[in-house]
Each structure stands twice: as C-alpha cells, then as structure tokens.
N, C-alpha and C positions, 0 to 999 in steps of 0.2 A: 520416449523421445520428446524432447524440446522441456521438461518439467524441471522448472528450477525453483531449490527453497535458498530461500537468503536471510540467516540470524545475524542479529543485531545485538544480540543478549552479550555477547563479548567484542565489542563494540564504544569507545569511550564519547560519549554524546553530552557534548555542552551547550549550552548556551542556546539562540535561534538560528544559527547556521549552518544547520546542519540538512545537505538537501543530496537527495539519493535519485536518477533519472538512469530508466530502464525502458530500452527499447528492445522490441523481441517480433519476431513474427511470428511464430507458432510455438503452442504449449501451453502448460500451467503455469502457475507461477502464485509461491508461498512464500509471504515475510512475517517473519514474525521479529515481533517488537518487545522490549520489555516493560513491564507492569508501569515501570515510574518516567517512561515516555510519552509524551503530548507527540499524536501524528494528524498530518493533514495529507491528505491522497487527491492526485488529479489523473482520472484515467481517461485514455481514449482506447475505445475496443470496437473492432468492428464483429464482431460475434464470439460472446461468451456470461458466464457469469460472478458475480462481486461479491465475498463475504467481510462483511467488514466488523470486526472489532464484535462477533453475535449478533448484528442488525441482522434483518431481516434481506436472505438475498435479493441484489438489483440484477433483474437479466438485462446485458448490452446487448442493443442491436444498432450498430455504427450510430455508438452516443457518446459524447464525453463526461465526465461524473465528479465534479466532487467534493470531499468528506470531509472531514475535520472532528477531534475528539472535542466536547464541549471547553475545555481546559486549556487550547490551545494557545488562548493569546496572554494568559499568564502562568502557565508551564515556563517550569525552570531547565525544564529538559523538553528538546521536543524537537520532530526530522518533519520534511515535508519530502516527499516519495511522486515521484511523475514517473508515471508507466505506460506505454504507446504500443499495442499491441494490435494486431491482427485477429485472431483465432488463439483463444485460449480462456481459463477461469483464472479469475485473482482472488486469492485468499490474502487477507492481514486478520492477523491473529497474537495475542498477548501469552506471554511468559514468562 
C-alpha cells in the first residue's frame, strides 16, 4: 500500500530544467535515475528514512534534507526532485 517506484531511465532529460515535485502521504517511495544524471533532492518527511545515491542512510524525524550529487552545477544533464511526505522511506537510486 502507498509504495511507489518512479524510472527516469526512459525519460528524455536536458538541460537544467528539469524539476520533478511529489507529494504523498503515506508509503515508500523509489526513484531511480540514470548513471549520466546530475540529481539534487529536497525532502520534507515527518517520519521515515533516506537512501541516497549508497550514502549513508539519513533517518527523518519531521526534518527537511537536502542533497545534491557533487556534479550538479556543471552536469549537462541533471533533475532536481522535491518530495513532501508524511510517513514513508525514500530511496534514489542509479541505473
């Protein structure tokens, strides 16, 4: 219930305007990106926890978070992702 994945991998992403915004109450929730995308992630969760890109998990407890791949601000491809959730874990994940 509530667990959604969202691929990007067939998905045509140019440029820097590319901006993704997901709001959810309850669930998981897994994106995965492709290898030669630059992502920058702003999350607000009031309880759950964050895998980002193999870091090390962040557990949320009503905090907002965020992340950026070092690469971001000269990637030639590359999304920035705001996620507003309640109750749930976020995964971003490469493929």
């Amino acid at each position: 219930m509530g667990k959604d994945t969202i691929h990007l991998e067939q998905v045509i992403i140019t440029n820097h305007d590319n901006v993704i915004i997901l709001r959810k109450f309850f669930g998981n929730t897994k994106i995965i990106v492709p290898v030669d995308v630059a992502v920058s992630l702003k999350v607000n969760n009031l309880y759950g926890e964050l895998q980002f890109l193999g870091q090390p998990v962040y557990e949320l407890r009503n905090e907002s978070l965020s992340l950026t791949t070092p690469d971001f601000k000269r990637a030639h491809k590359s999304v920035k992702i705001i996620l507003s959730t309640f109750v749930g874990n976020i995964e971003v994940v490469r493929k």
